[in-house]
ZAPA-268272 format. One record per residue (C-alpha): residue in three letters; residue number from 1; x, y, z. Coordinates in pm, whole numbers, plus 32768, in hexadecimal, padded with zeros to 4 digits. Layout:
BEGIN
<rec residuo="ALA" num="NUM" x="X" y="Y" z="Z"/>
...
This chain:
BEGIN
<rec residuo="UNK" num="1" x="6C98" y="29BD" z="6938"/>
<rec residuo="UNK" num="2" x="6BA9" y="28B7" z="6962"/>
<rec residuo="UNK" num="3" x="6B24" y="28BB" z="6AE8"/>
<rec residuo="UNK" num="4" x="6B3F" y="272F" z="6B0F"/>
<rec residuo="UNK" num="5" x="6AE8" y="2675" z="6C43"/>
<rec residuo="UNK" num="6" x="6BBA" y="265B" z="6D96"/>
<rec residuo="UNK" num="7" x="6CCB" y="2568" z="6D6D"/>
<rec residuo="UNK" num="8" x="6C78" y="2490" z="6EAA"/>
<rec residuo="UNK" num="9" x="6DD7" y="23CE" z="6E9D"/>
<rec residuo="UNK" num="10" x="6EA9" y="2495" z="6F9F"/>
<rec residuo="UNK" num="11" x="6FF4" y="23E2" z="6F07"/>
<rec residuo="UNK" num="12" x="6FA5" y="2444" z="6DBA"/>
<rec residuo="UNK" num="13" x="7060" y="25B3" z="6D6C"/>
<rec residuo="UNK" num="14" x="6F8A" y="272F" z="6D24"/>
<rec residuo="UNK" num="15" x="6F38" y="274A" z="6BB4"/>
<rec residuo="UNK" num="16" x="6E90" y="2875" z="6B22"/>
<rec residuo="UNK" num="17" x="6D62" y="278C" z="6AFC"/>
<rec residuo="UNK" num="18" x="6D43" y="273A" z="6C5B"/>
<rec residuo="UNK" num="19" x="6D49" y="28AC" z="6CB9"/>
<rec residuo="UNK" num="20" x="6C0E" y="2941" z="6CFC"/>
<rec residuo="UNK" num="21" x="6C0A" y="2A7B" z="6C47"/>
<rec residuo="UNK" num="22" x="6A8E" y="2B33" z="6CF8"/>
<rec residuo="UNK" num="23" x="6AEF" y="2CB2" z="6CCD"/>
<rec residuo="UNK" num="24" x="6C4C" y="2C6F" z="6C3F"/>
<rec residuo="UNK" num="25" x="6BC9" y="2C5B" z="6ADE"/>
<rec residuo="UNK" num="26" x="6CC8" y="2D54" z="6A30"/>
<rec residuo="UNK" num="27" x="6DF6" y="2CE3" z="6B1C"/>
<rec residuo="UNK" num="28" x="6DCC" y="2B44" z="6A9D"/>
<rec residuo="UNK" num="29" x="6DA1" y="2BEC" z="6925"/>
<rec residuo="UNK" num="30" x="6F20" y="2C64" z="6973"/>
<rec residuo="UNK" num="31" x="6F9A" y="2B3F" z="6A19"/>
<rec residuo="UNK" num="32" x="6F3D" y="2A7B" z="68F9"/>
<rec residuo="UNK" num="33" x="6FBD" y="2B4A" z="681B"/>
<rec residuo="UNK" num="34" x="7106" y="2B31" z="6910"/>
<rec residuo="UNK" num="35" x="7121" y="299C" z="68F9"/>
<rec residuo="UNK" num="36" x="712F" y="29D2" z="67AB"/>
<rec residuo="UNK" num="37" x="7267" y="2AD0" z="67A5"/>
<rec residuo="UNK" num="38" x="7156" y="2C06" z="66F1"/>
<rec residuo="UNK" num="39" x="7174" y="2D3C" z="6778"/>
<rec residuo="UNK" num="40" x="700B" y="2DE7" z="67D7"/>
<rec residuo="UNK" num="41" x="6F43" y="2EA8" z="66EA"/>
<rec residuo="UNK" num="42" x="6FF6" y="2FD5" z="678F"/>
<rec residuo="UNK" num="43" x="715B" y="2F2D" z="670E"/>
<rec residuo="UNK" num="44" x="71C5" y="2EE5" z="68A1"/>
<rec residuo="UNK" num="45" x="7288" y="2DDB" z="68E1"/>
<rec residuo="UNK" num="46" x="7254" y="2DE4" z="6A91"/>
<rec residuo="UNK" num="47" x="7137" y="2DFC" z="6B5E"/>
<rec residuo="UNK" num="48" x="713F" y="2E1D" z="6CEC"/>
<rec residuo="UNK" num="49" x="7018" y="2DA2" z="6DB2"/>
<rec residuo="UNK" num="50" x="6FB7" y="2DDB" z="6EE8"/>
<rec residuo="UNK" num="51" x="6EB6" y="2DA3" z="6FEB"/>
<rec residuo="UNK" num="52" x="6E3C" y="2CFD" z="7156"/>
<rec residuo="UNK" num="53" x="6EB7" y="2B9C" z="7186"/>
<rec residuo="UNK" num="54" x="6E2A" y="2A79" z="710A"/>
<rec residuo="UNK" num="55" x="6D87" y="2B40" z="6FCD"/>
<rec residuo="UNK" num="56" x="6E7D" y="2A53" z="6EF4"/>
<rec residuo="UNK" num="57" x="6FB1" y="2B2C" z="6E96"/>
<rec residuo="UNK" num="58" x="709D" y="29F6" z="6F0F"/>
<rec residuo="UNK" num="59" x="6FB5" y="28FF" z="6E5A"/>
<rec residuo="UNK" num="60" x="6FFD" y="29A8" z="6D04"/>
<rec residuo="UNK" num="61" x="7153" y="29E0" z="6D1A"/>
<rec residuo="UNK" num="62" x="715C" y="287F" z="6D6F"/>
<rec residuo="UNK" num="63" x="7078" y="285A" z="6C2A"/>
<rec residuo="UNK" num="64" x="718B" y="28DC" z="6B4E"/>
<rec residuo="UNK" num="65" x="728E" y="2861" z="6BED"/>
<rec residuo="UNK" num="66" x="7228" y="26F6" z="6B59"/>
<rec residuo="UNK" num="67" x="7259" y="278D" z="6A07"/>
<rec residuo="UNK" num="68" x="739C" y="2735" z="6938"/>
<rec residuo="UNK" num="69" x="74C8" y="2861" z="6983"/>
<rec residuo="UNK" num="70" x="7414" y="28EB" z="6A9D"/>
<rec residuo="UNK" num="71" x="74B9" y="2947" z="6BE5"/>
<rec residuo="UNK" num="72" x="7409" y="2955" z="6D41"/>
<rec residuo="UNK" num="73" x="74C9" y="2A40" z="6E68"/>
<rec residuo="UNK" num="74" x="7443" y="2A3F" z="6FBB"/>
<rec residuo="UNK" num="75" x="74A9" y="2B6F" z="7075"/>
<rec residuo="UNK" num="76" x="75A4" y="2AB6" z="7162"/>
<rec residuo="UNK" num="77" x="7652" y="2A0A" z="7019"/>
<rec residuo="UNK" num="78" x="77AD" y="29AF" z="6FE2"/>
<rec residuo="UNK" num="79" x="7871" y="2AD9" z="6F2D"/>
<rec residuo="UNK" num="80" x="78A3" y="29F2" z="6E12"/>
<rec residuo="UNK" num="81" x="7726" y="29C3" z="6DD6"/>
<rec residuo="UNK" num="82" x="776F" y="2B86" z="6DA6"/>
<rec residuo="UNK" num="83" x="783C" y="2B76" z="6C64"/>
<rec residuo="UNK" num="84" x="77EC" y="2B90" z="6B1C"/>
<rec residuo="UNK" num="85" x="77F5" y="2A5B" z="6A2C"/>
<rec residuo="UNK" num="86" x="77B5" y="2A4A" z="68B9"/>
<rec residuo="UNK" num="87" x="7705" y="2904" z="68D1"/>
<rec residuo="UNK" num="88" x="75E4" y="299A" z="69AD"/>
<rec residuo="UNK" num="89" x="7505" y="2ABC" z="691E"/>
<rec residuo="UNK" num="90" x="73CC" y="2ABB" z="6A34"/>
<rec residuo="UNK" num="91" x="7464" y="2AF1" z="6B76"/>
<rec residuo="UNK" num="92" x="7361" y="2AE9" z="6CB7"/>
<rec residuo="UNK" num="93" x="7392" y="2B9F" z="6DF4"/>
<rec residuo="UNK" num="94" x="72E9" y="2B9E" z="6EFE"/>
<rec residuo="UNK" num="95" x="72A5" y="2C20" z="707E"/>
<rec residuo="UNK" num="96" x="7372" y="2D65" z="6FEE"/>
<rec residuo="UNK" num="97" x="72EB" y="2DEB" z="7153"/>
<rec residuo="UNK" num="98" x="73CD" y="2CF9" z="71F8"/>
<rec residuo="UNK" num="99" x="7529" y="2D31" z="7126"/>
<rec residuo="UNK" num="100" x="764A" y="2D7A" z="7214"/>
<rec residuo="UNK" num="101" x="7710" y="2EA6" z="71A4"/>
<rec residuo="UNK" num="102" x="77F8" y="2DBA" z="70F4"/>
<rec residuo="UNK" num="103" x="7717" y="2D14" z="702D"/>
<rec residuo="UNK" num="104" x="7686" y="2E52" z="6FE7"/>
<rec residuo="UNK" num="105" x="77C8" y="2ED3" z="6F03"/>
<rec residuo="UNK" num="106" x="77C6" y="2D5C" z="6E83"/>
<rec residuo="UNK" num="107" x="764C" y="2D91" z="6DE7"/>
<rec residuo="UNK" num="108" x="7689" y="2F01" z="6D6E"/>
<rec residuo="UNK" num="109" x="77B0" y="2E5F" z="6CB3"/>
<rec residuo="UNK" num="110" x="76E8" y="2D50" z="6C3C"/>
<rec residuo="UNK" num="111" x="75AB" y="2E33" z="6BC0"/>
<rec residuo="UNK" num="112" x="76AA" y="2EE1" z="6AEC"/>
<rec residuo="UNK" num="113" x="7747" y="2DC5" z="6A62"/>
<rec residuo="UNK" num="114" x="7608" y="2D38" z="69F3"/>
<rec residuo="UNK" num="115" x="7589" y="2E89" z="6974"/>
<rec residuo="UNK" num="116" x="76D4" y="2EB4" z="68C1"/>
<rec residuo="UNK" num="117" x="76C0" y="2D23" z="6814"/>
<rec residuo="UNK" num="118" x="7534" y="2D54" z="67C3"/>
<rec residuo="UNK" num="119" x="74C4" y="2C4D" z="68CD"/>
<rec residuo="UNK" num="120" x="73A8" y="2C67" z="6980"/>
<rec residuo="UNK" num="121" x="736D" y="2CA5" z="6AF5"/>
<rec residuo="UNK" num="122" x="7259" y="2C78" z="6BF4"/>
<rec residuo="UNK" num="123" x="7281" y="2CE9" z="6D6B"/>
<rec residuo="UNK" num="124" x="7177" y="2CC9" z="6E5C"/>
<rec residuo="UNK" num="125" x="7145" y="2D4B" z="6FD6"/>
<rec residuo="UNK" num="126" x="704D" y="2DEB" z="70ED"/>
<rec residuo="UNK" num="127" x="704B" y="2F47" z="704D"/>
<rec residuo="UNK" num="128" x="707D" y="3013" z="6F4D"/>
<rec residuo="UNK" num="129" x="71D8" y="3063" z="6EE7"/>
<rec residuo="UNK" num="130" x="71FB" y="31DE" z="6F3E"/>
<rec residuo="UNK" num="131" x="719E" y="317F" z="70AD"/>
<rec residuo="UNK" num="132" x="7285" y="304D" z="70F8"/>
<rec residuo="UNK" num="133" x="738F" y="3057" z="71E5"/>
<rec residuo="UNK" num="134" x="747B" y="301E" z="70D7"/>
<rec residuo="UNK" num="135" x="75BA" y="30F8" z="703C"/>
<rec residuo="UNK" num="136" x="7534" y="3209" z="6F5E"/>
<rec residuo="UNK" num="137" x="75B8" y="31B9" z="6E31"/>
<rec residuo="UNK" num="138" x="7529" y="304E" z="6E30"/>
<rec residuo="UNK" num="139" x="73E3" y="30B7" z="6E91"/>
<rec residuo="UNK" num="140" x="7416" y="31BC" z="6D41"/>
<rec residuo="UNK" num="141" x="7457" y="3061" z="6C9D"/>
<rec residuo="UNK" num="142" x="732E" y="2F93" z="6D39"/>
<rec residuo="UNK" num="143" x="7248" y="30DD" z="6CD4"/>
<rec residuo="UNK" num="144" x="72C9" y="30DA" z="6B34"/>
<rec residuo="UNK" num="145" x="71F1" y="2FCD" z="6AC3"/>
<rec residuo="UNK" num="146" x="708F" y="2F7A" z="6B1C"/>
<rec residuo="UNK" num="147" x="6FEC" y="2F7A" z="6C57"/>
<rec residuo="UNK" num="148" x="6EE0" y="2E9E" z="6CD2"/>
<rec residuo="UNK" num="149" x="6E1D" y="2E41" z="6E03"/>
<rec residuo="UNK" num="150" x="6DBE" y="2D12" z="6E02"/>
<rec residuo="UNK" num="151" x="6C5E" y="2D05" z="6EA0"/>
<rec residuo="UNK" num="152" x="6BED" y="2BE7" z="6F99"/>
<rec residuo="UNK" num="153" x="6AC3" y="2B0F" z="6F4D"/>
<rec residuo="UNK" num="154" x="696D" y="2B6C" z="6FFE"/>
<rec residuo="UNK" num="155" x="68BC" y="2A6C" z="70D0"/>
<rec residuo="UNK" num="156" x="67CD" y="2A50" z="6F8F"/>
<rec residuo="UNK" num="157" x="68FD" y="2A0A" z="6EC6"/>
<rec residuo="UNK" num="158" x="699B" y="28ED" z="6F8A"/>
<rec residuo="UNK" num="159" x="684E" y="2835" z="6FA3"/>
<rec residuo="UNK" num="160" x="682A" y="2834" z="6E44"/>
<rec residuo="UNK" num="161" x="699A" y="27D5" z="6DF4"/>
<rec residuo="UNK" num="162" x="697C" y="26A5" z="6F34"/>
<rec residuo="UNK" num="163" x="6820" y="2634" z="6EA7"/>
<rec residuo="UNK" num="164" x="68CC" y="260B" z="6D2D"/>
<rec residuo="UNK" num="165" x="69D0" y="256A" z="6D98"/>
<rec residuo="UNK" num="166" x="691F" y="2462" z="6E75"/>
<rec residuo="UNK" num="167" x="684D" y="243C" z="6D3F"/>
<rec residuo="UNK" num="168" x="6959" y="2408" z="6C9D"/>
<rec residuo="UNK" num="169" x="69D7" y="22D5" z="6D6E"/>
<rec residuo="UNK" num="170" x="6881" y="2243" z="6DCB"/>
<rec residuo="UNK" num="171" x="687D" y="22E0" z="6F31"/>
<rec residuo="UNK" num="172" x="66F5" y="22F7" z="6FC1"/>
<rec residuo="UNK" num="173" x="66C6" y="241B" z="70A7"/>
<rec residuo="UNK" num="174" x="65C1" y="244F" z="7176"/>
<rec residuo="UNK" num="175" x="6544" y="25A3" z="7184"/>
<rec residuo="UNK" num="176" x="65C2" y="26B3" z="7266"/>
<rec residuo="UNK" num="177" x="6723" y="25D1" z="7262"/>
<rec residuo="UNK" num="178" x="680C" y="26CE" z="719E"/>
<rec residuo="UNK" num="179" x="6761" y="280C" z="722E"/>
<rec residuo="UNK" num="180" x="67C7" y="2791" z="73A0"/>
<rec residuo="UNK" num="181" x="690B" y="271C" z="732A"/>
<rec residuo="UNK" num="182" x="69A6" y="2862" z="7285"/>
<rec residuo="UNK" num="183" x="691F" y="2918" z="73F0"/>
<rec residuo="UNK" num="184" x="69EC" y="27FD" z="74C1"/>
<rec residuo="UNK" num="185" x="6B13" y="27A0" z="742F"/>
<rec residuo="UNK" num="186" x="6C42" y="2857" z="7389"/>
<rec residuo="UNK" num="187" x="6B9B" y="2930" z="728D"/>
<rec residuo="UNK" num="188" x="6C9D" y="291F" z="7153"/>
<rec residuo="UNK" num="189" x="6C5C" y="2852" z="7040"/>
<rec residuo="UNK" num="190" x="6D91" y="2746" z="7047"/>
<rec residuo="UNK" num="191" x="6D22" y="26E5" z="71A5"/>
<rec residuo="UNK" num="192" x="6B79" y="26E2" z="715A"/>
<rec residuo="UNK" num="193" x="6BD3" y="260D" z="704E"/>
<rec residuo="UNK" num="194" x="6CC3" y="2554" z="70F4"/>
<rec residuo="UNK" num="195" x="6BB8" y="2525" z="7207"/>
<rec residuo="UNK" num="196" x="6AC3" y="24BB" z="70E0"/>
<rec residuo="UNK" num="197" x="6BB9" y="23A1" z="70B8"/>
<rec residuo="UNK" num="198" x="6BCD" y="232F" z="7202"/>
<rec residuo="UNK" num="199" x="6A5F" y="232A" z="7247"/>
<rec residuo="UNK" num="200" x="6A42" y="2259" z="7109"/>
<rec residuo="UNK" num="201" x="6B10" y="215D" z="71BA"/>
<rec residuo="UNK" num="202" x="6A8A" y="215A" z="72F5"/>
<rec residuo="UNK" num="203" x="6937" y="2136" z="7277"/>
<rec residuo="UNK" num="204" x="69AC" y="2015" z="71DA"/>
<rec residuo="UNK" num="205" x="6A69" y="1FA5" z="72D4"/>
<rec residuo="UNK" num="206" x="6931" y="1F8D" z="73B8"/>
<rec residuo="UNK" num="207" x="6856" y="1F38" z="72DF"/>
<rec residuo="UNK" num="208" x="675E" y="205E" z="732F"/>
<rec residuo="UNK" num="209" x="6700" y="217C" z="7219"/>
<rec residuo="UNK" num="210" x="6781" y="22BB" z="7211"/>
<rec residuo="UNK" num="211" x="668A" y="2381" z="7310"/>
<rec residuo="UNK" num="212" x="66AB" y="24AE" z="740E"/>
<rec residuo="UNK" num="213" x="6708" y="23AC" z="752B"/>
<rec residuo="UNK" num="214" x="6800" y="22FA" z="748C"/>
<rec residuo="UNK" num="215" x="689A" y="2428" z="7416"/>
<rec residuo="UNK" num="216" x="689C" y="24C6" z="75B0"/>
<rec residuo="UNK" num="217" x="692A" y="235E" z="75F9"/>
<rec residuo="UNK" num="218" x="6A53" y="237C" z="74FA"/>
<rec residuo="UNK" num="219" x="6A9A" y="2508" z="7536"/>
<rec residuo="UNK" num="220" x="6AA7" y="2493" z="76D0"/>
<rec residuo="UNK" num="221" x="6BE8" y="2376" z="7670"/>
<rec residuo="UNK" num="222" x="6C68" y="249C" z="75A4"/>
<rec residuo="UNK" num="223" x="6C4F" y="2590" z="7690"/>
<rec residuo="UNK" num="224" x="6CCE" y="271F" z="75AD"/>
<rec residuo="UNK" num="225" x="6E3C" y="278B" z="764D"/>
């Protein structure tokens, strides 16, 4: 997978593309190999990932999701969203942490299913399967496959990936402006590139360049909840 620049457009939907992969090399080899319905090199057809908030799980099970006869499930889903359908061979669950028991039975059902039809399946939450809160036999399921962490950017890395993208769209930074805004603001990707987006705009807005006051000025109207 190519590591392409931040997509800057906050309407616009995940892609692989827009995913910065940083340590995650192996794990955007799969997913790839995923959106196009291969199995790995290892012949598995799921993959659960985990890891700490904001490392991008959700963003690329949103990523598939786009794809043709994929299904997304969010952990609080209808029970509908649960069964099986022939039409749909990626299915995409996520927050498995959060499944009420319920829902639980609903995805154990569903991992067999797909097993059972050869479709694939990609589950994602906050740890590793053998040490959710979860049924045993569906964290048996959510252990088959492969497991991945997905590993959050360093400070290095999100530089780099803000300073190609503002490249990318013609944004002039001063110095020292991305450094002081991944240590006050939200520190996930979606919302420093969101912020990216909306510093574009002010600047132009006010007619000022991009510089550390400006940046203080903007971060002050949008103060961090």
């Amino acid at each position: 997978m190519r590591q392409l620049l931040l997509d800057l457009d906050s309407v616009k939907p995940p892609s692989l593309d827009t995913f910065v992969v940083g340590q995650n090399a192996e794990l955007a080899q799969i997913l790839c190999l995923f959106s196009e319905r291969t199995p790995s090199q290892y012949g598995e057809r799921s993959v659960y990932l985990w890891g700490e908030a904001g490392a991008g799980k959700t963003h690329l099970l949103h990523a598939l999701a786009q794809l043709p006869h994929s299904r997304y499930i969010s952990f609080d889903a209808p029970e509908e969203h649960f069964c099986f359908s022939p039409e749909v061979d990626l299915y995409l669950l996520d927050d498995c942490e959060q499944l009420a028991p319920a829902a639980q039975i609903d995805a154990f059902a569903l991992f067999n299913e797909a097993r059972a039809n050869g479709a694939f399946f990609v589950a994602a939450g906050n740890h590793p399967p053998m040490i959710l809160n979860l049924r045993d036999d569906l964290r048996t399921r959510l252990g088959w496959g492969l497991i991945y962490q997905v590993i959050g950017l360093s400070d290095e890395d999100k530089i780099d990936a803000l300073e190609r993208a503002a490249q990318a769209q013609g944004i002039g930074l001063a110095q020292g402006v991305l450094a002081y805004l991944i240590t006050h603001y939200r520190r996930d990707m979606r919302s420093l590139s969101a912020m990216l987006g909306e510093l574009d705009h002010y600047s132009l807005e006010t007619k000022r360049p991009i510089t550390l006051p400006l940046l203080r000025e903007l971060l002050q109207r949008s103060p961090v909840e």
